[in-house]
Each structure stands twice: as structure tokens, then as C-alpha cells.
Backbone and ligand atoms as CSV (ligand in chain L), in Angstrom:
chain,resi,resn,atom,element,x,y,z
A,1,UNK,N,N,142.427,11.321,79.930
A,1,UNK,CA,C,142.966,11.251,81.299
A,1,UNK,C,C,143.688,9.905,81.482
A,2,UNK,N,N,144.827,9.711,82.550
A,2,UNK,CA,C,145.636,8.816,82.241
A,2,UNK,C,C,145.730,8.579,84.105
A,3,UNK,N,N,146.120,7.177,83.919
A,3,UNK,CA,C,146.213,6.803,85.278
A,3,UNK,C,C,144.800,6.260,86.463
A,4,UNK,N,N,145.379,5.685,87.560
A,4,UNK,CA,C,144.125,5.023,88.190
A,4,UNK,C,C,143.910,5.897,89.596
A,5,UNK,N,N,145.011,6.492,90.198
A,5,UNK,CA,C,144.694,6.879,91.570
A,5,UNK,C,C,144.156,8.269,90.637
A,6,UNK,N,N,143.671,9.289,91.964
A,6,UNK,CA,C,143.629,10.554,91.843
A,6,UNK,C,C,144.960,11.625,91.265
A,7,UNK,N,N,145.172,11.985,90.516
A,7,UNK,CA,C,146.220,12.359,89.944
A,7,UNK,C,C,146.455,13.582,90.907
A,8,UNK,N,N,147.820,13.976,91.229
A,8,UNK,CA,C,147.944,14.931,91.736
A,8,UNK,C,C,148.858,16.403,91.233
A,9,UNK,N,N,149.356,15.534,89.715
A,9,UNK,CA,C,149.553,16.293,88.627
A,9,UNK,C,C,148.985,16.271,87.080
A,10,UNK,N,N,148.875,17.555,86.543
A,10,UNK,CA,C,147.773,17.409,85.373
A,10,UNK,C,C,148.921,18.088,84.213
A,11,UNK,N,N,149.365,17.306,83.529
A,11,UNK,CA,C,150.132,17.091,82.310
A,11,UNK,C,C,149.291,18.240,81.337
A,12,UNK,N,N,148.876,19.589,80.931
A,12,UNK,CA,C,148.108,19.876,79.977
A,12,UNK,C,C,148.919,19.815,78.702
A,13,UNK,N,N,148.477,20.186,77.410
A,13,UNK,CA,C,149.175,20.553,76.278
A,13,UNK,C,C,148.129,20.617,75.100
A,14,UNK,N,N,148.666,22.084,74.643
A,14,UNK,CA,C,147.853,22.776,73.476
A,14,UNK,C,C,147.072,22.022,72.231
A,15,UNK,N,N,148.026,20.742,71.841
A,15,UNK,CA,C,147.615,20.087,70.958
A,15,UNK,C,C,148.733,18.374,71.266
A,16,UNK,N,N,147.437,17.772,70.277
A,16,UNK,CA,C,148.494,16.334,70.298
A,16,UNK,C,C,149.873,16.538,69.771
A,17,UNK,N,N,149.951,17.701,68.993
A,17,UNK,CA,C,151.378,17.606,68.153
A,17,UNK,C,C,152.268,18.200,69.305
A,18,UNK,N,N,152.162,18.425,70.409
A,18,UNK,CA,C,152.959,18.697,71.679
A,18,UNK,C,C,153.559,17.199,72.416
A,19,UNK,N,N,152.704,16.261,72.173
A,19,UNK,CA,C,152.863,15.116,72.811
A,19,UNK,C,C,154.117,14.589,73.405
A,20,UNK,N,N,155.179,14.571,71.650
A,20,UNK,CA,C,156.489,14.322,72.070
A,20,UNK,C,C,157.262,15.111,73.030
A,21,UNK,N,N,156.955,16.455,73.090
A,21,UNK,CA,C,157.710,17.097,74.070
A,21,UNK,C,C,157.239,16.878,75.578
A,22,UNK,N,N,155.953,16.498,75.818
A,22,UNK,CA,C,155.355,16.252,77.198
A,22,UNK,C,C,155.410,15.057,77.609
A,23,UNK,N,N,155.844,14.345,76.627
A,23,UNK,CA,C,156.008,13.142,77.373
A,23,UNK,C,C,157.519,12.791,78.281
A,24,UNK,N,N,157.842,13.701,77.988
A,24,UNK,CA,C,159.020,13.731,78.915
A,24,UNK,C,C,158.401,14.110,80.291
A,25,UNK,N,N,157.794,14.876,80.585
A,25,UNK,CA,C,157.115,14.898,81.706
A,25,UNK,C,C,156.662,13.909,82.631
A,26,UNK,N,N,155.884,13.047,81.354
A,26,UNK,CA,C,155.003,12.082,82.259
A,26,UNK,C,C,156.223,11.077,82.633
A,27,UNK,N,N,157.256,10.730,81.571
A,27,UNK,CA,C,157.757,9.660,82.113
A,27,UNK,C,C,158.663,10.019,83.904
A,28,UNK,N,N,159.013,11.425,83.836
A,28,UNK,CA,C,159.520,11.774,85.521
A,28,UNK,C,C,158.499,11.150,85.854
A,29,UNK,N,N,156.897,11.758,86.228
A,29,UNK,CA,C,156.116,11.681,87.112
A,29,UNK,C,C,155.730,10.409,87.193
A,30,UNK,N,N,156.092,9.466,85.908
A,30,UNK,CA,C,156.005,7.941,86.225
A,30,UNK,C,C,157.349,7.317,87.030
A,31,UNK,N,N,158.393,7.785,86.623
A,31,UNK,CA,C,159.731,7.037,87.588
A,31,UNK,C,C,159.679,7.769,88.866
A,32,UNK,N,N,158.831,8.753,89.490
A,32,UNK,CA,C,158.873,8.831,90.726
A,32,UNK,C,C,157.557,8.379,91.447
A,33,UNK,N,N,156.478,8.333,90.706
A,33,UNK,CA,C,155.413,7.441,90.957
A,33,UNK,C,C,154.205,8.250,91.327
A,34,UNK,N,N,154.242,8.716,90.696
A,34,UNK,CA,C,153.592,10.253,91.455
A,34,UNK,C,C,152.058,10.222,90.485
A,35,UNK,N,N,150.920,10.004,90.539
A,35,UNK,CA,C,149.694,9.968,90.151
A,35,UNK,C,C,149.547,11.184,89.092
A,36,UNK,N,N,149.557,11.392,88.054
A,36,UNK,CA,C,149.300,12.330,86.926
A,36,UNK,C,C,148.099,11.592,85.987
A,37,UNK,N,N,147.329,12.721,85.350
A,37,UNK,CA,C,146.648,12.979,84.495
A,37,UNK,C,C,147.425,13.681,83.178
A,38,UNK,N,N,146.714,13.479,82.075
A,38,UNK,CA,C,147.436,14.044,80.519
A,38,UNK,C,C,146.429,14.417,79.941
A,39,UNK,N,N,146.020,15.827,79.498
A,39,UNK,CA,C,144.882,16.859,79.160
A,39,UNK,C,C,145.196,17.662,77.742
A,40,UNK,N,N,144.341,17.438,77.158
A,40,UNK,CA,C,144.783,17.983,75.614
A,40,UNK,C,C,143.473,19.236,75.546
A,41,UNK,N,N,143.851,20.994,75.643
A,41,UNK,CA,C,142.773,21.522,75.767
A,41,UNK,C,C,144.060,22.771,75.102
A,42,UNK,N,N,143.063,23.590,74.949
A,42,UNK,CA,C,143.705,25.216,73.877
A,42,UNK,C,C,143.057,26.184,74.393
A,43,UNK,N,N,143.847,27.219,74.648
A,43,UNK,CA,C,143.397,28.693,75.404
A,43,UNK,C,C,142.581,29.191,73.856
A,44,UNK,N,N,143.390,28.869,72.466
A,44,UNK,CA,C,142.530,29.401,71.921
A,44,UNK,C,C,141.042,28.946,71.093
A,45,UNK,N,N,141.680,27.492,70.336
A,45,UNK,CA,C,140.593,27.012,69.652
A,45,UNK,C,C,139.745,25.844,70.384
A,46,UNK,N,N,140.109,25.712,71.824
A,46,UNK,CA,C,138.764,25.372,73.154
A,46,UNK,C,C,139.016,26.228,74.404
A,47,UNK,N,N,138.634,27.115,74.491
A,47,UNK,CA,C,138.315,28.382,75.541
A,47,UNK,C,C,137.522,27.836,76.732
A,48,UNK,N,N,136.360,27.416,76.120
A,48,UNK,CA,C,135.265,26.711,77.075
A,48,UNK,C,C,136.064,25.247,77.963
A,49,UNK,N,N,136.298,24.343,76.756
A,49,UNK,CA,C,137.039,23.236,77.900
A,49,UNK,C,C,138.172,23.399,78.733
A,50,UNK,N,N,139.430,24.815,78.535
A,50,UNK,CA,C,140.261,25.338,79.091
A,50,UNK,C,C,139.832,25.966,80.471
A,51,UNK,N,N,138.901,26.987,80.005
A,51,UNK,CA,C,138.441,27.494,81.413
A,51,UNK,C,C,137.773,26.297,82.507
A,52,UNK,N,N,137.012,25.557,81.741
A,52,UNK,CA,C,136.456,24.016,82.821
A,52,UNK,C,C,137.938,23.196,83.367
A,53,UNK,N,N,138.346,22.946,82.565
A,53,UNK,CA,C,139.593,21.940,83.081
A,53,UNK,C,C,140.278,23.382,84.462
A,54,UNK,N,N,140.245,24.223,83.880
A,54,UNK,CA,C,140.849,25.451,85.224
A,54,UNK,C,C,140.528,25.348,86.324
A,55,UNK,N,N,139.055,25.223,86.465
A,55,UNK,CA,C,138.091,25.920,87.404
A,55,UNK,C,C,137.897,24.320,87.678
A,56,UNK,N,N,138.062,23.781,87.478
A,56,UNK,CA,C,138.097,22.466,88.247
A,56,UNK,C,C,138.793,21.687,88.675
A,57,UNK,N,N,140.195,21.964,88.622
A,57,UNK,CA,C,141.464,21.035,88.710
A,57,UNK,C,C,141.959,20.882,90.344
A,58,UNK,N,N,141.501,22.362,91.152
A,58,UNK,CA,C,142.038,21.862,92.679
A,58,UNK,C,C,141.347,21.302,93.627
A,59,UNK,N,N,139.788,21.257,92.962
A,59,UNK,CA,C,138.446,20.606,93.702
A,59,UNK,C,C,138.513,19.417,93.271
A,60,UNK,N,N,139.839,18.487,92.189
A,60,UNK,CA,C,139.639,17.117,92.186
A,60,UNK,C,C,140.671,16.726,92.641
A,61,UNK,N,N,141.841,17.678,93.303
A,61,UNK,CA,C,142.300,16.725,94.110
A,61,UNK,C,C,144.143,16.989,93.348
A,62,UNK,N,N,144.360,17.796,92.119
A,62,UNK,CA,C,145.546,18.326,91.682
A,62,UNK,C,C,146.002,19.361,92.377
A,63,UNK,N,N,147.609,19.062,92.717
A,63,UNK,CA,C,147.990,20.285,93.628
A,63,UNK,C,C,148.699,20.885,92.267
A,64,UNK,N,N,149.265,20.642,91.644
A,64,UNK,CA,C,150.348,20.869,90.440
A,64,UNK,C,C,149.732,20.958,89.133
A,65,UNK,N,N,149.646,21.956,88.290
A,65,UNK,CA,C,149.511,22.187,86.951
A,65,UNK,C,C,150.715,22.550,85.850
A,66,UNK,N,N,151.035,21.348,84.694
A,66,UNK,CA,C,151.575,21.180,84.241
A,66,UNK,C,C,151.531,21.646,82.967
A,67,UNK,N,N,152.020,22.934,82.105
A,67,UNK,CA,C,151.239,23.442,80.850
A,67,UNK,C,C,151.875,23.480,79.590
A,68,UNK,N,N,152.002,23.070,78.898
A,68,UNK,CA,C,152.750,22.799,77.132
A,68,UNK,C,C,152.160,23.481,76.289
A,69,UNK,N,N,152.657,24.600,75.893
A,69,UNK,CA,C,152.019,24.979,74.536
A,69,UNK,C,C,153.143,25.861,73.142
A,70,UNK,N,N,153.057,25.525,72.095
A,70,UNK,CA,C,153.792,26.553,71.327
A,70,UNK,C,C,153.401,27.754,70.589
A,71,UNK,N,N,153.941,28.400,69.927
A,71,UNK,CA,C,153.421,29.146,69.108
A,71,UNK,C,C,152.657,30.646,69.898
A,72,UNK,N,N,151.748,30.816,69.868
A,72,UNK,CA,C,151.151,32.317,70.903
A,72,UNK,C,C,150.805,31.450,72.051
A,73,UNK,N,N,152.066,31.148,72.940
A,73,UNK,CA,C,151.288,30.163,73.918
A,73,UNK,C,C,150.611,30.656,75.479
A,74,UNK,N,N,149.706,31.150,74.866
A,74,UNK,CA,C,148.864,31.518,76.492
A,74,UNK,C,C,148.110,30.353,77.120
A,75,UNK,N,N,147.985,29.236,76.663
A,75,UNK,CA,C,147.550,28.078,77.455
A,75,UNK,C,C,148.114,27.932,78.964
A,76,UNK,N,N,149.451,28.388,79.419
A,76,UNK,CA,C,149.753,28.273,80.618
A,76,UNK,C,C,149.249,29.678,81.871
A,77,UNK,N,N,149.052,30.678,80.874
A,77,UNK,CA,C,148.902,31.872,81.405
A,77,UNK,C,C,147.072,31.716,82.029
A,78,UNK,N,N,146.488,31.315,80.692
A,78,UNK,CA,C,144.893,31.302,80.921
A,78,UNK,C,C,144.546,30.181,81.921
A,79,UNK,N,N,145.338,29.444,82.014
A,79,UNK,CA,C,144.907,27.710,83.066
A,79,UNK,C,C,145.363,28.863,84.779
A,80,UNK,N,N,146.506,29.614,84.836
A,80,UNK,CA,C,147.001,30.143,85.961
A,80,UNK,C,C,145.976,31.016,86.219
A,81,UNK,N,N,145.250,31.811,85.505
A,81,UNK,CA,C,144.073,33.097,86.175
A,81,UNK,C,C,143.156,32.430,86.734
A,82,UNK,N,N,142.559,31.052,85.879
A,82,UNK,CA,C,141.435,30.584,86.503
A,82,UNK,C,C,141.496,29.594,87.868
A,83,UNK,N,N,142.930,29.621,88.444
A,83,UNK,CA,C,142.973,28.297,89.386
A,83,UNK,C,C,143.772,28.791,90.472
A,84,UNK,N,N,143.729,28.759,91.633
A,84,UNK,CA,C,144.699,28.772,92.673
A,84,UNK,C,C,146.063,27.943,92.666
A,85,UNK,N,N,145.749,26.947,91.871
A,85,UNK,CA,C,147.205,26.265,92.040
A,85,UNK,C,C,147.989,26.544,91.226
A,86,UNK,N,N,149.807,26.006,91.440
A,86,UNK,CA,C,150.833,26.508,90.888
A,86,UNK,C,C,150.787,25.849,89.525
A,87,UNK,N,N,151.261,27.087,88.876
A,87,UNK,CA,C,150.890,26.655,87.200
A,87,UNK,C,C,152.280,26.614,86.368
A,88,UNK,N,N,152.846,25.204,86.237
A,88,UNK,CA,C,154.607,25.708,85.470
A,88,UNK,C,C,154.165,25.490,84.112
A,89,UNK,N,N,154.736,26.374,82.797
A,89,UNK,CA,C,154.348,26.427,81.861
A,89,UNK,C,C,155.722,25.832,80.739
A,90,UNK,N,N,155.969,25.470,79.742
A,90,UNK,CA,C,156.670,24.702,79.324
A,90,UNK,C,C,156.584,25.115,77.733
A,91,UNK,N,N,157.497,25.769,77.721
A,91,UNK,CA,C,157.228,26.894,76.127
A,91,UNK,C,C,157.736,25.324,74.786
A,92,UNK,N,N,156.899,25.119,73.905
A,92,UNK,CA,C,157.273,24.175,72.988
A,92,UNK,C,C,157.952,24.982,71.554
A,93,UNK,N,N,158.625,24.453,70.916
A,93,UNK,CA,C,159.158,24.705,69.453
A,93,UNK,C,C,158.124,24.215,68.511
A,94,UNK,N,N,157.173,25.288,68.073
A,94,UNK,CA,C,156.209,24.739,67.071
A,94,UNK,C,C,156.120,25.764,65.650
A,95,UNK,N,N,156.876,26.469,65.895
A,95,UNK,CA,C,157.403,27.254,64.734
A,95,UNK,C,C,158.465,27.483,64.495
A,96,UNK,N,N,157.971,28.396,63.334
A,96,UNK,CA,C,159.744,28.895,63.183
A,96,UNK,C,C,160.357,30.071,63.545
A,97,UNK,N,N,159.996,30.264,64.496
A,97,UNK,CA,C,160.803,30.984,65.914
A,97,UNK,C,C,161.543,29.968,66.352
A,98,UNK,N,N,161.004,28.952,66.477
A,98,UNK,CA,C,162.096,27.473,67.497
A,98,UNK,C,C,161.503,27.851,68.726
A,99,UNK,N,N,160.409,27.933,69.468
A,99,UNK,CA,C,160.104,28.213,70.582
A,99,UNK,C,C,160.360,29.377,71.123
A,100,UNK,N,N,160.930,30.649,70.569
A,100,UNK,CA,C,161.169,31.708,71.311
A,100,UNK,C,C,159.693,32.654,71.483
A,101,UNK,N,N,158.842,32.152,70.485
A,101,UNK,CA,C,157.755,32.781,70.921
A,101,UNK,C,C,157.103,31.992,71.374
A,102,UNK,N,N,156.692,31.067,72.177
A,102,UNK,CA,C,156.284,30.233,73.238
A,102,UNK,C,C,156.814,31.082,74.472
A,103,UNK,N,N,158.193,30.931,74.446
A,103,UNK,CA,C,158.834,31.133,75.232
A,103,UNK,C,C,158.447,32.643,75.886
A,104,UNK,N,N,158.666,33.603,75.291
A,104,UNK,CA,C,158.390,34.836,75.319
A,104,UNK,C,C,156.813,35.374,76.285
A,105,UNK,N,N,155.924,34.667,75.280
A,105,UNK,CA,C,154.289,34.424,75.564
A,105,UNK,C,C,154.441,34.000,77.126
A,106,UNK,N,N,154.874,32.456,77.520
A,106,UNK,CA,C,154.723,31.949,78.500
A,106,UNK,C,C,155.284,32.946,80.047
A,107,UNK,N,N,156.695,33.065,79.794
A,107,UNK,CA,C,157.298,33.689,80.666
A,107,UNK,C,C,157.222,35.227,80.868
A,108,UNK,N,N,156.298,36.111,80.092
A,108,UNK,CA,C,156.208,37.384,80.272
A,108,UNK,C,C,154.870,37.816,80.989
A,109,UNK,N,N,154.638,36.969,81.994
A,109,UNK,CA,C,153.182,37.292,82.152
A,109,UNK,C,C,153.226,38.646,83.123
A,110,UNK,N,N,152.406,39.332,82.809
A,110,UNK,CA,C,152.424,40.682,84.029
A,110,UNK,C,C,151.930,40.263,85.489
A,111,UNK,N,N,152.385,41.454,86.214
A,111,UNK,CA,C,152.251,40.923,87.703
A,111,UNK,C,C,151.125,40.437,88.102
A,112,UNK,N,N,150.735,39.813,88.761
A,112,UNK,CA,C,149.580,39.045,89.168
A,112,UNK,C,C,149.491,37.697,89.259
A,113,UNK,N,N,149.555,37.804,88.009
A,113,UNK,CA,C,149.294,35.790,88.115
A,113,UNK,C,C,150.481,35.183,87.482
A,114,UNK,N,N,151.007,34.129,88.054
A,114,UNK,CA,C,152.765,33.723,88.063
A,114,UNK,C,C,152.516,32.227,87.563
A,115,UNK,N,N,153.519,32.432,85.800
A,115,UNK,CA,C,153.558,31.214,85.570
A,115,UNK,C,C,155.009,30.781,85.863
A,116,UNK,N,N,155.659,29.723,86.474
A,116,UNK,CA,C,156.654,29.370,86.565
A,116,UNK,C,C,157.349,28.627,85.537
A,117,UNK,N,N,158.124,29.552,84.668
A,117,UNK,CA,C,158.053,28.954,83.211
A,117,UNK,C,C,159.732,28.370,82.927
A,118,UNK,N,N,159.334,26.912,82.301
A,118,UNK,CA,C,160.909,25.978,82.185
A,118,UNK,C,C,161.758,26.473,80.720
A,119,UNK,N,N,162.355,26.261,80.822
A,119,UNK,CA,C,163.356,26.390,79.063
A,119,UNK,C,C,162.148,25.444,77.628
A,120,UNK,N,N,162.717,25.769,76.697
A,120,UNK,CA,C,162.185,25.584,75.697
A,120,UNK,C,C,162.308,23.917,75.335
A,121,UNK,N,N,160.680,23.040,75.114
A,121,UNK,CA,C,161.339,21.774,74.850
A,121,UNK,C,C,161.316,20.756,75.520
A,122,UNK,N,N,162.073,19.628,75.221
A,122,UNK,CA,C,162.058,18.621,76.671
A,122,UNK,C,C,162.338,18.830,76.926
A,123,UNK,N,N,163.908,19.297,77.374
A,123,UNK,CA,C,164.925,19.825,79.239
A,123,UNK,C,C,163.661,20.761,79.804
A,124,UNK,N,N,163.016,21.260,79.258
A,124,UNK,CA,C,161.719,22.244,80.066
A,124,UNK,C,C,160.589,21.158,80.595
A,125,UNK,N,N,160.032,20.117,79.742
A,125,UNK,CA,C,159.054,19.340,80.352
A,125,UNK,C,C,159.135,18.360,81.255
A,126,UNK,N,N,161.232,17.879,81.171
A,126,UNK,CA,C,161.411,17.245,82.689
A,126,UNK,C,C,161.728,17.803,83.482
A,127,UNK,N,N,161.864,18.911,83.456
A,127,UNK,CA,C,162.066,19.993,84.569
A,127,UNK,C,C,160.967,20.213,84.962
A,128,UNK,N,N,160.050,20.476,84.544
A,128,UNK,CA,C,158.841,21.290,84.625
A,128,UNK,C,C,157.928,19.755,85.818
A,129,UNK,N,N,158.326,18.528,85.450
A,129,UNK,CA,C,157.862,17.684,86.051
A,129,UNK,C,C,158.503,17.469,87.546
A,130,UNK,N,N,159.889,17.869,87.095
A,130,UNK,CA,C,160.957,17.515,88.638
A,130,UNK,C,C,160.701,18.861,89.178
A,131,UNK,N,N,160.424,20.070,89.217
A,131,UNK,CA,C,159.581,21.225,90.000
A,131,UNK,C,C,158.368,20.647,90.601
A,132,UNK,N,N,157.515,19.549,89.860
A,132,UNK,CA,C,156.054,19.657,90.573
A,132,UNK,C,C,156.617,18.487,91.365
A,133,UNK,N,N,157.719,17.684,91.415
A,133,UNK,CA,C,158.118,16.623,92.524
A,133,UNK,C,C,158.657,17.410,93.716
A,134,UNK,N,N,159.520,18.143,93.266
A,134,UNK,CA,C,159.872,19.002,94.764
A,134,UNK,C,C,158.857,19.806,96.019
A,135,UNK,N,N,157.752,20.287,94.730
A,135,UNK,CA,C,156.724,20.724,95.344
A,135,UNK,C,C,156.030,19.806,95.813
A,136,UNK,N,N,155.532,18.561,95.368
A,136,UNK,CA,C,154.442,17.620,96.498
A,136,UNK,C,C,156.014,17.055,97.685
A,137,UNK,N,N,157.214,17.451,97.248
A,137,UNK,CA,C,157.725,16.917,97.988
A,137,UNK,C,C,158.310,17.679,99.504
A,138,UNK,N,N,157.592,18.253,99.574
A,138,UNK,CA,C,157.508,19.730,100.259
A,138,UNK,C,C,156.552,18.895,101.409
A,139,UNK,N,N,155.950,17.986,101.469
A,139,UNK,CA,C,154.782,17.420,102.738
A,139,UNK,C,C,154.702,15.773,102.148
A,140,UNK,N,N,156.027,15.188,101.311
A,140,UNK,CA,C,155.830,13.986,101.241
A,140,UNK,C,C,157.452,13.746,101.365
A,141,UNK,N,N,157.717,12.837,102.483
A,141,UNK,CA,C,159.064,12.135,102.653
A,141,UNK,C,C,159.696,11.383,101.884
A,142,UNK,N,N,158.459,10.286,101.338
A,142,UNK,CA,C,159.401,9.104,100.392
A,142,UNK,C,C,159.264,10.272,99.348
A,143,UNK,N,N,158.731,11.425,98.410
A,143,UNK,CA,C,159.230,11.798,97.116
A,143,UNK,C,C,160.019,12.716,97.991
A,144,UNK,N,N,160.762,13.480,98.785
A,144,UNK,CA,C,162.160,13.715,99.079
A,144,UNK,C,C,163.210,12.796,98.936
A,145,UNK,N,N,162.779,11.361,99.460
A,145,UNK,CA,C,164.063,10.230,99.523
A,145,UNK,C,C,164.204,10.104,97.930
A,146,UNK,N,N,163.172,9.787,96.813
A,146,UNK,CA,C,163.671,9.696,95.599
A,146,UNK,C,C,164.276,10.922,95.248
A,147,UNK,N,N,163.837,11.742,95.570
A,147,UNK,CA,C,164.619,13.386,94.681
A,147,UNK,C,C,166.202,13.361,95.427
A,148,UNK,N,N,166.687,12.987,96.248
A,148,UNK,CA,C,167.890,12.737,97.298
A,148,UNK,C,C,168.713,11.301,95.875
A,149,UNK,N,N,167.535,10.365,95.397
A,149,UNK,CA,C,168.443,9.516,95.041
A,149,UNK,C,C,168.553,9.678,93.673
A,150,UNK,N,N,167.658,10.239,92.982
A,150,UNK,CA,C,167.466,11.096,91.730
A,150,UNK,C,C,168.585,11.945,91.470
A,151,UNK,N,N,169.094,12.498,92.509
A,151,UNK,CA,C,170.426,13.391,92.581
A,151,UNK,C,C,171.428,12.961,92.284
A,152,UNK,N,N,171.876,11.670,93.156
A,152,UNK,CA,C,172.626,10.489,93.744
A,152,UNK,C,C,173.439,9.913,92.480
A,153,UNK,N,N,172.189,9.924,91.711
A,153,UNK,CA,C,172.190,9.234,90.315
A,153,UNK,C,C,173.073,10.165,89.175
A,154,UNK,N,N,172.519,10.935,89.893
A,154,UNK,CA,C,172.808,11.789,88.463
A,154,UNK,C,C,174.426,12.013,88.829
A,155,UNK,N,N,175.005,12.931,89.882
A,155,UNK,CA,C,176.047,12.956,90.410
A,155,UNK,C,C,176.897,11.538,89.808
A,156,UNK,N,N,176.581,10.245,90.182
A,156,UNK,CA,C,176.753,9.111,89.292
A,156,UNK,C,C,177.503,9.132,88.197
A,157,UNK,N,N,176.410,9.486,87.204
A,157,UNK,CA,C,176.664,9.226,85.932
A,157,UNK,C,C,177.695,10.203,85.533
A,158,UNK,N,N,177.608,11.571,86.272
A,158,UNK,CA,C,178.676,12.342,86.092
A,158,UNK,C,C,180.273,11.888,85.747
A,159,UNK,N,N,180.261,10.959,86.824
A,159,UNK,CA,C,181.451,10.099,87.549
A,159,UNK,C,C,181.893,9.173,86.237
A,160,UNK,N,N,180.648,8.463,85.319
A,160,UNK,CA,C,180.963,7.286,84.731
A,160,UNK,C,C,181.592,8.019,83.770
A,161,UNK,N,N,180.939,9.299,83.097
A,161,UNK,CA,C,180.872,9.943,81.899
A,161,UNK,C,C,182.446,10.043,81.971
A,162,UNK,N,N,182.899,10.813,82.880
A,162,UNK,CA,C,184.632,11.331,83.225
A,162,UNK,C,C,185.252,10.198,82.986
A,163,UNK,N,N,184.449,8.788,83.261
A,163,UNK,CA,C,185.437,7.470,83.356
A,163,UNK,C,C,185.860,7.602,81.570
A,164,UNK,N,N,184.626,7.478,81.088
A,164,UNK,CA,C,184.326,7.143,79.852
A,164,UNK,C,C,185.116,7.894,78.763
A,165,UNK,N,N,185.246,9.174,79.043
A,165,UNK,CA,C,185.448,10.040,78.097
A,165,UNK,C,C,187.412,10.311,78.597
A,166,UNK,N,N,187.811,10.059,79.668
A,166,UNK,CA,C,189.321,9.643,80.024
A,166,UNK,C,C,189.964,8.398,79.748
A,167,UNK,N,N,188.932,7.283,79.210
A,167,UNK,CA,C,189.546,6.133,78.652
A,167,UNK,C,C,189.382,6.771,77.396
A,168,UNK,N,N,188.527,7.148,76.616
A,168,UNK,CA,C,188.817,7.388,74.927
A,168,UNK,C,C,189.867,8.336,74.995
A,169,UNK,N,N,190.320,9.111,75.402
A,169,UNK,CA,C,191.771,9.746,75.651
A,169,UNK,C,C,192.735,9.352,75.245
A,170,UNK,N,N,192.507,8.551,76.594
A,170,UNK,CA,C,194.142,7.921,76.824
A,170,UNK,C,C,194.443,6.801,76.083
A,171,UNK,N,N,193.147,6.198,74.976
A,171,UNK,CA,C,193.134,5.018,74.028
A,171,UNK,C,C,194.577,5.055,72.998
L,1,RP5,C1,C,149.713,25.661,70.051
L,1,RP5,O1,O,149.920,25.721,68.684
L,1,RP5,C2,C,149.939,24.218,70.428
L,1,RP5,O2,O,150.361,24.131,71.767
L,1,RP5,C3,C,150.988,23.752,69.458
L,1,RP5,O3,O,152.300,23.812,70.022
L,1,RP5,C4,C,150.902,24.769,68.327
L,1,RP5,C5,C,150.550,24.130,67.019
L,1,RP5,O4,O,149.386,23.357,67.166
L,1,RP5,P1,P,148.865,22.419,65.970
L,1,RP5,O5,O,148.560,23.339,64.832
L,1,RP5,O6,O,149.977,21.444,65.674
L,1,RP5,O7,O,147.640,21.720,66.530
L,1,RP5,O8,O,148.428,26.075,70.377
């Protein structure tokens, strides 16, 4: 577990060898400042600590569940049955599919229980982090004002890139 306040997002992922892709996550939920936890648990080879970390995550105070897994990845599916809260799942490349069976696994869940599942990878785990900002930002003002300047920024760089890539042009 990572961090000092009460986390109000929980970073999971199937194995340490997910790390690199989730850490894209944490670093959003660190540049917007937002209290997260980082949980290393497996739907398949820890069942028992999966279902506990489930069944306990909205009684400590997490509104947002954050889920990484590759390969047969039901880690996001099994964390979503056991918990009321919103569960985004984040399909990783850990075979050689390249993530399409992550992908597949994560995002096909039948009706009932809804994983909100990002693209394959990092663009999926900072996404998957800037979804759980919009959502606490849904009853928090200052993380609206950063997601407003988060935008701001980006729009930005848009601007520099055009500068950048119209001077090598016209060089
Ligand atoms: C999944 O199997 C994990 O999420 C990981 O992406 C994949 C491979 O895990 P390791 O064999 O590297 O631990 O459960």
C-alpha cells in the first residue's frame, strides 16, 4: 500500500510484472494529487486475498477501483462482483496476443456487473486514472479546476507541436 492519507483510489494489478504499465496510473493520480493505494493481488493464483481486498475496499474509504491485468484477465471482472464501487479495468500486453486477450477477457463482461474497460497498455492506465479523476471530480471543485487545466495543457502542447513540426518544414 502506498501513500499517507486515506486513498481514495486503489491502483490493483495481477502481478509485479504489470508494474510498468500501472505506473502510469499512479503518476496521473500523483500530478493531480489525489490519495491512491497500489495492490498486487490475482483473481487466479490469490482468490482469497482478491475477494478480501473486494469486499473491503468501499468500507475503507475508496470510491474508485483501478484494475491491471494480462493474459485471461478476470482480475477486473472478479474485484467488480464483489464491490459496489466503479471498477475500470486496464487490459495489459502479457502475451503473445499483445493484449488482445486481456482485452477481450476484460471488456466482455455479461450484463450485470460493468467493468469500464481502457485500451490496451499505458494510454489505458492513464486513462483509466484520468476516468477515476473525473469521477471524484464529480463532488470535488479543485480536481475539476485541474482537469480544466490538464486540458489547457494539453490543447497547449498541441499548439507547440504545430510550431515545431512547421519550423522543420520550412527549414
Ligand atoms: C496476469 O498474468 C497478470 O496480470 C500478468 O499480466 C500476467 C502474467 O503474470 P506473471 O506470470 O508475469 O506473474 O495474471
Amino acid at each position: 500500500m502506498k501513500g499517507t492519507k486515506a486513498p481514495l483510489v486503489s491502483i490493483v494489478m495481477g502481478s509485479d510484472s504489470d508494474l510498468s504499465v500501472m505506473e502510469e496510473a499512479a503518476k496521473i493520480l500523483r500530478d493531480f494529487q489525489v490519495p491512491h493505494e497500489i495492490f498486487l493481488t490475482s483473481a487466479h493464483r490469490a482468490p482469497q486475498r482478491t475477494a478480501e481486498f473486494a469486499a473491503g475496499a468501499a468500507g475503507r474509504g475508496v470510491r474508485v477501483i483501478i484494475a491491471g491485468a494480462g493474459a485471461a484477465a478476470h482480475l477486473a471482472g472478479v474485484i467488480a462482483s464483489q464491490t459496489p464501487l466503479p471498477v475500470i479495468g486496464v487490459p495489459i500486453d502479457a502475451t503473445s496476443l499483445q493484449g488482445l486477450d486481456a482485452l477481450f477477457a476484460t471488456v466482455q463482461m455479461p450484463g450485470g456487473i460493468p467493468v469500464a474497460t481502457m485500451a490496451i497498455g499505458k494510454a489505458g492506465a492513464k486513462n483509466a486514472a484520468l476516468l477515476a479523476v473525473r469521477i471524484l471530480a464529480l463532488t470535488d471543485a479543485r480536481l475539476r479546476k485541474r482537469l480544466d487545466a490538464f486540458a489547457e495543457g494539453m490543447a497547449k502542447d498541441v499548439e507547440a507541436r504545430h510550431e515545431g513540426m512547421m519550423k522543420k518544414l520550412n527549414a
